[in-house]
C-alpha positions in Angstrom: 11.2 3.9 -26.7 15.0 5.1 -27.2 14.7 5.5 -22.9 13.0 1.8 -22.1 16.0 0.3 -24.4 18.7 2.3 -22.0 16.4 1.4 -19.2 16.7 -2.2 -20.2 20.8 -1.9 -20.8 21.2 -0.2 -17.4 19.5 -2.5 -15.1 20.7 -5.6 -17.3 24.6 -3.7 -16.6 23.5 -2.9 -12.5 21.7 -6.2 -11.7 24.7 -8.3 -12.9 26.5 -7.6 -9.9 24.2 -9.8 -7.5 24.1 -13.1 -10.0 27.4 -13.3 -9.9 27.8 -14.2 -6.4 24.9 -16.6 -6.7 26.7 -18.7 -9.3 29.7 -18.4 -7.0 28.0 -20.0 -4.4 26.7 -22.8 -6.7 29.8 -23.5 -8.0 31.8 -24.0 -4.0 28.9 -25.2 -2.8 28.5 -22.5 0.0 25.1 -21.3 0.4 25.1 -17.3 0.3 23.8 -16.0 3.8 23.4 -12.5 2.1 19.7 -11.3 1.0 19.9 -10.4 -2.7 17.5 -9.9 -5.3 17.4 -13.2 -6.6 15.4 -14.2 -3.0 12.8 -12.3 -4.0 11.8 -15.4 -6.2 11.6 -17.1 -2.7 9.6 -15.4 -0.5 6.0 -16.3 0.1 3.8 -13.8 1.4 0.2 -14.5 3.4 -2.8 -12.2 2.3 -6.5 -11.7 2.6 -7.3 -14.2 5.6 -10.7 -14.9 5.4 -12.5 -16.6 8.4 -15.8 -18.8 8.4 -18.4 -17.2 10.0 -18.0 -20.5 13.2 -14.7 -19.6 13.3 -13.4 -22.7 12.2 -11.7 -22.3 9.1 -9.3 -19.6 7.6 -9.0 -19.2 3.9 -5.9 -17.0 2.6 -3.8 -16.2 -0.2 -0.4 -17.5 -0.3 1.7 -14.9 -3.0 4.8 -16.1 -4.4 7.0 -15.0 -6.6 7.0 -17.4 -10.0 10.9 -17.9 -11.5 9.7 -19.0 -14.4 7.5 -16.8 -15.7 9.1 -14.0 -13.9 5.6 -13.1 -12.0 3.1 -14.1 -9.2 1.0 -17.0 -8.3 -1.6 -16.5 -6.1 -3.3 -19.6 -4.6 -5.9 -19.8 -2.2 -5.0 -22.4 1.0 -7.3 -23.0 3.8 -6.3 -23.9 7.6 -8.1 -25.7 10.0 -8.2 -23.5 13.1 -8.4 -26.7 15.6 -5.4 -28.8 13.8 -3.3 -26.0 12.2 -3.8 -28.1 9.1 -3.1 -26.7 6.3 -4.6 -27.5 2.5 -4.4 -25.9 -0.7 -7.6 -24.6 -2.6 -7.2 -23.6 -6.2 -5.4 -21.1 -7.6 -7.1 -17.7 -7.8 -7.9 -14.7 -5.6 -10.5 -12.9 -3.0 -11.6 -16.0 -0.9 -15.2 -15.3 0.6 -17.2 -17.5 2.5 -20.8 -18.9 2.6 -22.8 -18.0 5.9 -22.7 -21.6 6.6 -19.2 -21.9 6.3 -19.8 -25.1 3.7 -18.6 -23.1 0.7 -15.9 -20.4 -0.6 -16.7 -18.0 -3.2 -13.6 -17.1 -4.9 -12.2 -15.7 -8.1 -10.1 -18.1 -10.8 -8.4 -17.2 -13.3 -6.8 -20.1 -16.2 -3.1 -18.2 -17.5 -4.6 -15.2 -19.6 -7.8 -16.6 -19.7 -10.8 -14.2 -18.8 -11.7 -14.3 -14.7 -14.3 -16.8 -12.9 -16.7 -16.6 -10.3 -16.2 -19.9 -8.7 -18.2 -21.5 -5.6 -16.0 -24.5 -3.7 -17.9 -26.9 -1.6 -15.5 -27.8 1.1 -15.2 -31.3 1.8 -15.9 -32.7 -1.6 -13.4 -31.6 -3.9 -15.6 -30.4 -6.1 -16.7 -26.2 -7.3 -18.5 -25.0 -10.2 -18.2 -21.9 -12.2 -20.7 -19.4 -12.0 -20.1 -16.8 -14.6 -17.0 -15.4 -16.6 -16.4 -12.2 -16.7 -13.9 -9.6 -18.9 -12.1 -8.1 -15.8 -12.6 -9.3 -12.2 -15.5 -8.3 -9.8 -14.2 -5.5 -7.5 -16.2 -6.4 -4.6 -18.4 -9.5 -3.6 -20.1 -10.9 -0.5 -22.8 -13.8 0.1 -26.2 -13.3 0.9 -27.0 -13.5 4.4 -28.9 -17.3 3.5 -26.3 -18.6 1.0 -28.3 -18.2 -1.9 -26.8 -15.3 -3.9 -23.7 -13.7 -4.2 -23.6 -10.0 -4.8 -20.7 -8.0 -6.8 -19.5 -5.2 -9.2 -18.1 -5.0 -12.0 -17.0 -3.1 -15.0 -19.9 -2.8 -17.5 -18.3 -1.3 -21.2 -20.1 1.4 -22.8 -20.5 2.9 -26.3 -18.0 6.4 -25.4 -17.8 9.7 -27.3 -17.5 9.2 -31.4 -16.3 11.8 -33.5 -16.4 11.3 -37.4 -17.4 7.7 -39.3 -14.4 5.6 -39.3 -13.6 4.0 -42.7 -14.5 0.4 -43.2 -11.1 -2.0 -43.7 -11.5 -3.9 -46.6 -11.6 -7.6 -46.1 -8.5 -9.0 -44.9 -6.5 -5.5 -44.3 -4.6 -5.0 -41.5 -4.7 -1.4 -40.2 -3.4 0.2 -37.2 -5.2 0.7 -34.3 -8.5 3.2 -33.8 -7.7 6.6 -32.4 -8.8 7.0 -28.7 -11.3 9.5 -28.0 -12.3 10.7 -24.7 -14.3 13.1 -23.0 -13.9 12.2 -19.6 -11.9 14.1 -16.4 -10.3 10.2 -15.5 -9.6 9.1 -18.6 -6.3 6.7 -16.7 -5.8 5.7 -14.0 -2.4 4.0 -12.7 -2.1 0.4 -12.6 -5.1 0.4 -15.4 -3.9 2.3 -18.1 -6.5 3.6 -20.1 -9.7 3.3 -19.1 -12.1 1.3 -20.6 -15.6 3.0 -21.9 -18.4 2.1 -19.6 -19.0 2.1 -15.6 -18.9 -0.2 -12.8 -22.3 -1.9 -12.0 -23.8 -4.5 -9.3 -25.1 -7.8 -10.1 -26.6 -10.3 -8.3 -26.6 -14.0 -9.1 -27.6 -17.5 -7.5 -25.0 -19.3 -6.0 -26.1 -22.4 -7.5 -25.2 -20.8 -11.1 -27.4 -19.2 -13.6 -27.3 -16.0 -15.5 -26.6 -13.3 -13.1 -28.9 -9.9 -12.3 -28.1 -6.7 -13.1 -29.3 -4.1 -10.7 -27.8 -0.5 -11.6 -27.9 1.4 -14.4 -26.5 4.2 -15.8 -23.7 6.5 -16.8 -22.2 6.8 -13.1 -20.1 4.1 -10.9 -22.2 1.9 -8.5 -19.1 0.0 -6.4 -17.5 0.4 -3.1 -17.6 -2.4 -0.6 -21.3 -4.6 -0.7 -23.0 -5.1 2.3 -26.3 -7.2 2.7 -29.1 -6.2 5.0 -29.7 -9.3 7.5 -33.4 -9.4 6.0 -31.3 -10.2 2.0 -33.6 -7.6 0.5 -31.1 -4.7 0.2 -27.8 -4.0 -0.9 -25.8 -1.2 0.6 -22.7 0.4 -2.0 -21.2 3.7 -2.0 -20.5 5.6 -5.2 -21.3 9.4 -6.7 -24.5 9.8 -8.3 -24.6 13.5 -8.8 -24.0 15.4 -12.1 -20.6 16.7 -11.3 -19.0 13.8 -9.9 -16.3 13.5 -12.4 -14.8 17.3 -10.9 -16.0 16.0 -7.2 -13.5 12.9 -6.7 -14.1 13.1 -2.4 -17.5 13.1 -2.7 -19.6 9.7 -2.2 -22.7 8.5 -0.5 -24.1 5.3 1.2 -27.3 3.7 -1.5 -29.6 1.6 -0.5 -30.1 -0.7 -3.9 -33.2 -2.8 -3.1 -33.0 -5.8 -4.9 -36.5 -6.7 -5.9 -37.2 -3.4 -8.0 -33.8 -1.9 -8.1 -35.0 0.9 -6.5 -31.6 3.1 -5.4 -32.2 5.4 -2.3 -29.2 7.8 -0.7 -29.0 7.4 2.8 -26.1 9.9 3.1 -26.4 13.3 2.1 -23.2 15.3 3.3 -20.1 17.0 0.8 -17.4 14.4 1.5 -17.0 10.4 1.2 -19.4 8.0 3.0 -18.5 4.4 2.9 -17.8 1.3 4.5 -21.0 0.7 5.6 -21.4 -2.6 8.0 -25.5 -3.2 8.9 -25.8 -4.2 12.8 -26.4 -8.1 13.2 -30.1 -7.1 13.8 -30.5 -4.7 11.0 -31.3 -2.1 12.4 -28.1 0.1 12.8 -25.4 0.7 10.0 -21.8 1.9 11.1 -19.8 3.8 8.0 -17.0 5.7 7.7 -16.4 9.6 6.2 -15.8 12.8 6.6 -16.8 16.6 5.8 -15.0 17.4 2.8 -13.3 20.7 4.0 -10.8 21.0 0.9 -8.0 20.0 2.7 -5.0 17.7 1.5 -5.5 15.1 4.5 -8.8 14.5 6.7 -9.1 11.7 9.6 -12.0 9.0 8.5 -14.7 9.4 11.2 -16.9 6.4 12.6 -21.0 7.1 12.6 -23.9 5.6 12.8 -27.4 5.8 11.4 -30.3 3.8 11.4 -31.2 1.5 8.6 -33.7 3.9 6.5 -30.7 6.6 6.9 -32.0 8.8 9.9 -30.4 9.3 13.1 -26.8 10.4 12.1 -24.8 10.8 14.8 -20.9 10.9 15.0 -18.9 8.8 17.9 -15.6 8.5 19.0 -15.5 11.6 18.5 -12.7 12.9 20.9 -10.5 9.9 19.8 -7.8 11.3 17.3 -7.5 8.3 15.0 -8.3 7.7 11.4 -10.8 4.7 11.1 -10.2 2.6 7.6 -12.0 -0.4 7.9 -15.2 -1.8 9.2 -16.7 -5.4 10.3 -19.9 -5.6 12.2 -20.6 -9.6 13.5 -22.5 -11.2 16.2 -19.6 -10.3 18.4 -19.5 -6.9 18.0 -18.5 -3.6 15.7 -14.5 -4.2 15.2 -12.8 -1.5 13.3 -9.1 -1.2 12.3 -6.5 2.3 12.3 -3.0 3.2 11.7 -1.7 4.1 15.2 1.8 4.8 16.1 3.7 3.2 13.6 1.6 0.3 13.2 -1.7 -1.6 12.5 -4.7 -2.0 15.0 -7.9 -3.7 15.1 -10.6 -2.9 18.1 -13.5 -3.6 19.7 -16.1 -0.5 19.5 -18.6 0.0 21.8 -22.0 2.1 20.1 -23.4 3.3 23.5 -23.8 7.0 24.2 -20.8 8.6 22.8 -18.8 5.4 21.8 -15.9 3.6 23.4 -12.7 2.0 22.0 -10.9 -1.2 23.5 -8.1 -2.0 21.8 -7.0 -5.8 20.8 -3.2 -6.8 21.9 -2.5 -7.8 18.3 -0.2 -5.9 16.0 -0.9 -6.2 12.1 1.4 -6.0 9.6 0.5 -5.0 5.8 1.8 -7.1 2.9 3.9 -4.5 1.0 7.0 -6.1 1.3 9.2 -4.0 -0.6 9.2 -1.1 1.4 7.7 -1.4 5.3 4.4 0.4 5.5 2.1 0.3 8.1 -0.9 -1.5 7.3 -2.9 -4.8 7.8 -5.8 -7.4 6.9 -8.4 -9.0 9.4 -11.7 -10.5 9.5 -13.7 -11.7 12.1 -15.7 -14.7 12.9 -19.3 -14.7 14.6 -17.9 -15.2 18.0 -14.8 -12.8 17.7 -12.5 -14.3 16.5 -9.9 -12.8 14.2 -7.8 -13.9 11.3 -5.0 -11.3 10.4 -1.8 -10.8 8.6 1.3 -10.2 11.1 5.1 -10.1 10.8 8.4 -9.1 12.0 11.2 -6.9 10.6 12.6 -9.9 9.8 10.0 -11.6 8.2 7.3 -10.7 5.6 3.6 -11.5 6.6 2.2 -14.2 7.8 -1.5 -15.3 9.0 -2.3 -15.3 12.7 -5.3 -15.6 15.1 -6.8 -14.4 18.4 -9.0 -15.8 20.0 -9.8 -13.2 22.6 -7.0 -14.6 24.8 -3.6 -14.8 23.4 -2.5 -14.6 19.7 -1.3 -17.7 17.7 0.7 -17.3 14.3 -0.6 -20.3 12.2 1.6 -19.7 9.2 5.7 -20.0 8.6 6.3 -19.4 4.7 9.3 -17.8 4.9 11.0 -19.2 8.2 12.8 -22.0 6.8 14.1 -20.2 3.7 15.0 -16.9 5.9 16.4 -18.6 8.6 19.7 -19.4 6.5 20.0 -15.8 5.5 21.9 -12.8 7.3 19.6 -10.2 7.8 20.1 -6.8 9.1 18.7 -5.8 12.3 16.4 -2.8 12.8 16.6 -0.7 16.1 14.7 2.3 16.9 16.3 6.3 16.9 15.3 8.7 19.1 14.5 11.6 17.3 13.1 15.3 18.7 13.4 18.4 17.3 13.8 22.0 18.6 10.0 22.5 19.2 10.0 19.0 21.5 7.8 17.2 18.5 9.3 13.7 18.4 10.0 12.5 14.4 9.9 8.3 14.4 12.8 7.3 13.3 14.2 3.6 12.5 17.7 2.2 11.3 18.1 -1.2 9.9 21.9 -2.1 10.1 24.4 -4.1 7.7 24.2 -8.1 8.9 26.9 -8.7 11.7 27.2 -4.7 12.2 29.8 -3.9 15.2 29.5 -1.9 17.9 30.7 1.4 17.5 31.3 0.8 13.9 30.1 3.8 11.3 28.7 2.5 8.3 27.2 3.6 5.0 24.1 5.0 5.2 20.9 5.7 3.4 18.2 7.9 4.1 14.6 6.5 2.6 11.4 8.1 2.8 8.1 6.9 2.4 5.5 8.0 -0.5 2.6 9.0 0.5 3.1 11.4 2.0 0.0 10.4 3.9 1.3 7.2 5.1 3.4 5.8 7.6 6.3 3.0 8.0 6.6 1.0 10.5 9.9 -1.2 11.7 8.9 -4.8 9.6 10.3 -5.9 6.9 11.4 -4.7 3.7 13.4 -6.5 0.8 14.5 -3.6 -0.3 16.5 -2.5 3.4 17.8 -5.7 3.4 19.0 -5.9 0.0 20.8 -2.7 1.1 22.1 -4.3 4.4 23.8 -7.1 2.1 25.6 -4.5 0.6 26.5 -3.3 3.7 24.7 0.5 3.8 22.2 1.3 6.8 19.2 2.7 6.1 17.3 5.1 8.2 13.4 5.4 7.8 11.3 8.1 9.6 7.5 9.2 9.7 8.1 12.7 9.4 5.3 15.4 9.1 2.3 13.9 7.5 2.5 10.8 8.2 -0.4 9.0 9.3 -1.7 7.2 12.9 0.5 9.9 15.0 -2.9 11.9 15.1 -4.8 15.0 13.1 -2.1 17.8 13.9 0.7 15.7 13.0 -0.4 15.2 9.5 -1.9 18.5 9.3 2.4 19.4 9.6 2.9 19.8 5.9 -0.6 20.9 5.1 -0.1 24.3 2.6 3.5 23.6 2.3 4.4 20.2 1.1 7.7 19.0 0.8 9.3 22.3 2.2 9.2 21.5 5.8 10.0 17.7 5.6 13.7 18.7 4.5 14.5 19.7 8.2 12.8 16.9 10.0 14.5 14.2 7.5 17.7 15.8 8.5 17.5 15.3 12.0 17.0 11.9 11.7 19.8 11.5 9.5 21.7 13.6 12.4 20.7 11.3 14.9 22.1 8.5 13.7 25.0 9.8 13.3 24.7 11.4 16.9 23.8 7.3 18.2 27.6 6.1 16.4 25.4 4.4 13.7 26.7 6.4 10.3 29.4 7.9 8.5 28.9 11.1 7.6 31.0 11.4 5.0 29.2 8.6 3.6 25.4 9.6 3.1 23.1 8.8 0.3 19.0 9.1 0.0 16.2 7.4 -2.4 12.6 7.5 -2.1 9.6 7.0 -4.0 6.5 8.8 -4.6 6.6 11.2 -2.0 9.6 10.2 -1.0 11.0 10.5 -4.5 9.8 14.3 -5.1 11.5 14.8 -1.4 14.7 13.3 -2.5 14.7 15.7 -5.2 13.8 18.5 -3.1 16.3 17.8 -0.8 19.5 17.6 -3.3 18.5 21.3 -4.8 18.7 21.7 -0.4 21.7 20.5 0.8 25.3 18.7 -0.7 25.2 16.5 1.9 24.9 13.3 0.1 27.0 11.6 -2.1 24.4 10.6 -4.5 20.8 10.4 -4.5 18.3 8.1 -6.3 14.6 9.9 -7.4 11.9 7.2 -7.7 8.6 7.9 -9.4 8.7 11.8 -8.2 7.0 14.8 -8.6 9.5 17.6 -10.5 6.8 20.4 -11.2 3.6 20.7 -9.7 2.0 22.3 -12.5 2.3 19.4 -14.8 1.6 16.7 -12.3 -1.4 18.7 -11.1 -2.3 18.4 -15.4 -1.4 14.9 -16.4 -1.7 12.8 -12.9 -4.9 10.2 -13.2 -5.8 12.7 -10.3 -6.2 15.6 -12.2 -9.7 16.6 -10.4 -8.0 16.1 -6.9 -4.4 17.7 -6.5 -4.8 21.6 -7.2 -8.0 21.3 -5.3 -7.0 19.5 -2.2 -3.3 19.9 -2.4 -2.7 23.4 -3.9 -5.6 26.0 -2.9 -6.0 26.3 -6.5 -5.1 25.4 -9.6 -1.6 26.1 -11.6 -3.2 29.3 -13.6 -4.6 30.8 -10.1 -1.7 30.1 -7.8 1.5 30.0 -10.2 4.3 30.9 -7.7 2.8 28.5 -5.1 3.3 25.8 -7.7 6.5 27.0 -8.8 8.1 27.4 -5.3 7.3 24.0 -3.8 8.6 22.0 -7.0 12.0 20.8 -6.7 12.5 21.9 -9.8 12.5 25.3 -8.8 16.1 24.4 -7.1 17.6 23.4 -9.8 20.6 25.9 -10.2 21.7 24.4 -6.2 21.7 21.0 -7.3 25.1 19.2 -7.5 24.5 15.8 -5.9 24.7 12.7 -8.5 21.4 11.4 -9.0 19.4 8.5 -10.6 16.2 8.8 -11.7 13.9 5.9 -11.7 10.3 5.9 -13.5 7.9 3.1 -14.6 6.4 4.0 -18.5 2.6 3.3 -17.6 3.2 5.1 -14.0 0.2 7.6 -14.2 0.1 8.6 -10.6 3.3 10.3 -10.9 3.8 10.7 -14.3 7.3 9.6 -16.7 7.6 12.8 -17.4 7.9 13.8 -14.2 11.3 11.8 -13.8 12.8 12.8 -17.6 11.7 16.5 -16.7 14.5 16.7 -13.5 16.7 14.2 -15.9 17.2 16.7 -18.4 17.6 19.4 -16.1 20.3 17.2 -14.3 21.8 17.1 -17.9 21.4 20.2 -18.7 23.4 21.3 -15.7 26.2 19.0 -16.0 25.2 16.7 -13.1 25.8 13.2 -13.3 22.4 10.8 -13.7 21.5 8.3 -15.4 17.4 7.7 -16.1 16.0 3.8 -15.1 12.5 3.6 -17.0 10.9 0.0 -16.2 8.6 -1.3 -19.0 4.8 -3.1 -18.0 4.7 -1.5 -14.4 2.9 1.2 -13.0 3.1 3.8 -9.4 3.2 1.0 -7.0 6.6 -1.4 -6.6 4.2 -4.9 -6.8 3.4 -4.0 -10.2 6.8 -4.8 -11.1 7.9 -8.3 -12.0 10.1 -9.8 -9.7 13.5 -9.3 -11.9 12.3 -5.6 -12.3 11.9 -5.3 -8.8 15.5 -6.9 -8.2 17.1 -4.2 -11.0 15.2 -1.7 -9.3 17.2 -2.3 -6.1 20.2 -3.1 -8.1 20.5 0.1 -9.8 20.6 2.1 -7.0 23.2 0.2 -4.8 25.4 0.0 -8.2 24.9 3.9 -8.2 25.7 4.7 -4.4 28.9 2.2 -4.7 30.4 4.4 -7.5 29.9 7.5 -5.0 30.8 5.2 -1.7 33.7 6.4 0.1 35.8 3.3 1.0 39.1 3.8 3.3 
């Protein structure tokens, strides 16, 4: 508690500095041109397009920041593909449609009310409410006649009780039950503590009525629920065996047939199977997995196997690309994959060994803080596809192609964004010694000059199995209104450059990332771009435990700024909500077998080299990478007499969106209050 309260003081004292100039600019009259935190509260962000099975209609999620409450409305709005027309829906989340395309399935929620399965009958203004449940469904999908809608959702149990707890009398007020658990996950981040009980699949009629329940059981029946064109099975994915709480990879495709609840694996490998999309004429189902061969990072593969689970048979084999999504329609098998810094979506062909034809659209994901590569799509009977797209100047919007030529049917934020400076993002070329090419991005201050060296910070992406791409970010431009570059890289391990690329850091994660950072850092100062005597670096996740890594490296950098890191391996390996998954995959082994290997690749392990100035920043229900990781390197920073300060944000967990808005703004505040005091001005 003493650290939220500092926390709370700190950003309060460091996000000052960017509401000053907005009341400024009330006060003359002159609209600010520069992108500050406060326009978070304006952007709009396009999510989840949804199209009708014709092809006519589009339903999506417009995001937006709330002012008021200081968090985010989602509402659903639906767009005429013919007219462009846009109307708004309700309020709520995960738009599905009806076969017919007559009615959207969608989940409401009323403030802090419990969530609602609705059903919408478009054209009529009216929807009913099918059932209310304590958390919302994790997956849904229609039946392939409109009658029933499938989902999943959490099911509380009894858990593990030690002891009789005394009795209250009536009218006490005691504290809070002691939680007990006996379970490997017992948190998870952005849930907190888990909730007794599993995740189970239901059935229910769309016309209302008490809904079906069709698993049982102490095990998790979820994943992504597909129909069989015949509506008599259900396909999920999930781990049925007895030690799936120590075997997090492992999951199989089950067949759930609905009229005796009969469930039937159709997988049978050691590694995840899911995804699964049934061919138009039942006969085929496509999925998505690998074989589980304990290391850190494997490629998803595309199969297929015929509907009673014979047949398996791998294709694309000889196509280096990790497959991540799945949609089988009348038009064809469509799949999406990182590739090259961005998003794609193609065609697949099943014949023989399998073919790939690639769409010309680029997708763009809806993380806006930080540019990651990523998208969403979905595709109508006759090929169509709805998907979210951008710019490095804008955050996402919702486009179609229509097998010709690609139309962006949204605008949210070109009005607003259109009166702002924003920086410009060009790409680096970046190779090192060996000829392997590191991609490498700089987003420069608004009205940079030619020739000019500027301020520059270095930001890497978490992961580390992930990838930017050059789109926009709020935070790079909230550091191009301060006038610092940033340059962003994929280095080793990053994702849709191919197998042997992220196999780079495999066994030695961060240690060889520090030299392939630096040379993109180098060549941006080789290209004229930034001062070198003026360098600084952040990250988070990944890129936070690298940040730390590097400053026990090199005193290059003014100052640094740790987000969310790992510090020590051995404790993260102990008290992440992965605690089955990283010495296994990560490590070769856990802390007690492989000490030195744990030891040698934490950054706290540099320590006694570290002299750079540097913030750590940590959210308190962050259980991916624990808060102790960041007060573990703050009190080492202390205890060696280098200046830090330690930003601990209250409410949020691992990922930047569960921040509020302000948060988010504070976040971003902090550290360009913390470079400034370091910046070397002439």
């Amino acid at each position: 508690m003493h650290f939220t309260r500092l926390s709370l003081t700190l950003a309060a004292a460091l996000l000052a500095v960017q509401p000053v100039a907005a009341q400024d600019s009330a006060s003359t009259g002159i609209p600010d041109t520069r992108f500050t935190g406060a326009d978070l509260f304006n952007l709009t962000i396009g999510s989840d397009p949804q199209i009708s099975a014709d092809g006519r209609r589009i339903a999506y999620v417009r995001r937006g920041n709330d002012i008021m409450t200081d968090g985010v409305n989602s509402r659903i709005w639906i767009i005429d593909v013919a007219s462009g027309r846009e109307v708004a829906l309700a309020s709520g989340s995960s738009p599905r449609w009806s076969p017919d395309g007559e009615r959207i399935a969608y989940v409401a929620r009323d403030g802090d009310g419990p969530p609602t399965l609705m059903v919408h009958w478009i054209g009529t203004g009216l929807s009913s409410a099918l059932t209310t449940m304590a958390e919302p469904p994790q997956s849904m999908a229609w039946s392939p006649d409109g009658r029933r809608l499938a989902y999943s959702a959490h099911v509380p149990g009894d858990g593990v009780k030690l002891g009789k707890p005394l009795t209250p009398p009536e009218g006490a007020d005691w504290a809070a039950p002691a939680r007990i658990t006996d379970k490997v996950r017992y948190r998870y981040d952005g849930a907190g503590y888990l909730k007794t009980g599993y995740t189970q699949l239901f059935v229910i009629d769309a016309d209302g009525g008490a809904p079906r329940r069709l698993t049982h059981g102490d095990r998790h029946h979820g994943g992504s629920i597909e129909w069989t064109p015949d509506g008599r099975t259900l396909l999920i994915s999930g781990n049925r065996e007895d030690d799936w709480e120590l075997d997090p990879r492992d999951s199989e495709i089950y067949a759930v047939d609905i009229a005796s609840g009969d469930i039937r694996a159709l997988t049978d490998r050691h590694g995840p199977d899911g995804n699964a999309q049934v061919s138009p004429d039942g006969r085929q189902v496509a999925y998505l997995g690998f074989d589980d061969n304990a290391l850190a990072y494997n490629p998803n593969a595309l199969y297929l196997m015929n509907a009673d689970g014979s047949g398996k048979r791998r294709i694309l084999a000889d196509v280096d690309l990790s497959f991540d999504s799945l949609e089988w329609t009348d038009a064809g098998l469509f799949a999406g994959y990182e590739e090259d810094g961005g998003y794609r979506v193609a065609e697949v062909s099943t014949r023989g060994e399998g073919s790939l034809s690639a769409l010309p659209i680029d997708l763009v994901d809806t993380y806006y803080s930080r540019p990651y590569g990523g998208g969403q799509w979905s595709v109508a009977e006759d090929g169509r596809i709805a998907f979210t797209t951008g710019s490095a100047t804008r955050p996402t919007d919702i486009a179609l192609y229509d097998g010709r030529r690609m139309q962006r049917l949204t605008a949210l934020n070109d009005i607003f964004l259109s009166g702002k400076a924003l920086g410009e993002t060009r790409a680096i070329d970046v190779r090192l010694a060996d000829g392997t090419v590191i991609p490498t991005w700089i987003v420069l201050p608004p009205g940079y000059r030619e020739g000019t060296r500027v301020p520059t910070i270095l930001e890497i992406h978490g992961g580390p199995y992930a990838a930017y791409a050059p789109y926009f970010s709020s935070d790079y431009q909230q550091y191009a209104s301060a006038g610092y570059a940033t340059v962003f890289a994929n280095p080793g391990g990053s994702t849709g450059y191919g197998n042997e690329f992220a196999q780079r850091i495999e066994a030695n994660y961060p240690i060889s990332n520090h030299d392939e950072l630096m040379a993109s850092v180098d060549a941006a100062i080789a290209a004229g771009y930034s001062d070198p005597d003026n360098l600084f670096v952040t990250g988070g996740s990944g890129g936070g435990i690298l940040t730390a890594w590097i400053v026990g490296k090199t005193d290059r950098f003014k100052a640094a700024a740790s987000y969310k890191p790992v510090i020590n391996w051995t404790s993260m390996a102990l008290m992440s909500d992965g605690v089955g998954f990283f010495g296994r995959y990560w490590m070769a082994g856990e802390p007690w077998e492989r000490p030195m290997d744990y030891w040698n690749r934490s950054p706290l392990a540099n320590m006694e080299s570290v002299n750079t100035p540097t913030l750590m920043i940590v959210s308190d229900e962050d259980y991916r990478t624990p808060r102790s990781e960041a007060e573990q390197f703050y009190g080492a920073l202390k205890l060696r007499g280098v200046d830090t300060a330690l930003m601990v944000t209250p409410g949020a967990s691992h990922s930047d969106l569960t921040m509020s808005p302000s948060q988010q703004a504070a976040k971003t505040a902090a550290v360009i209050a913390w470079f400034d005091k370091y910046r070397h001005r002439d």
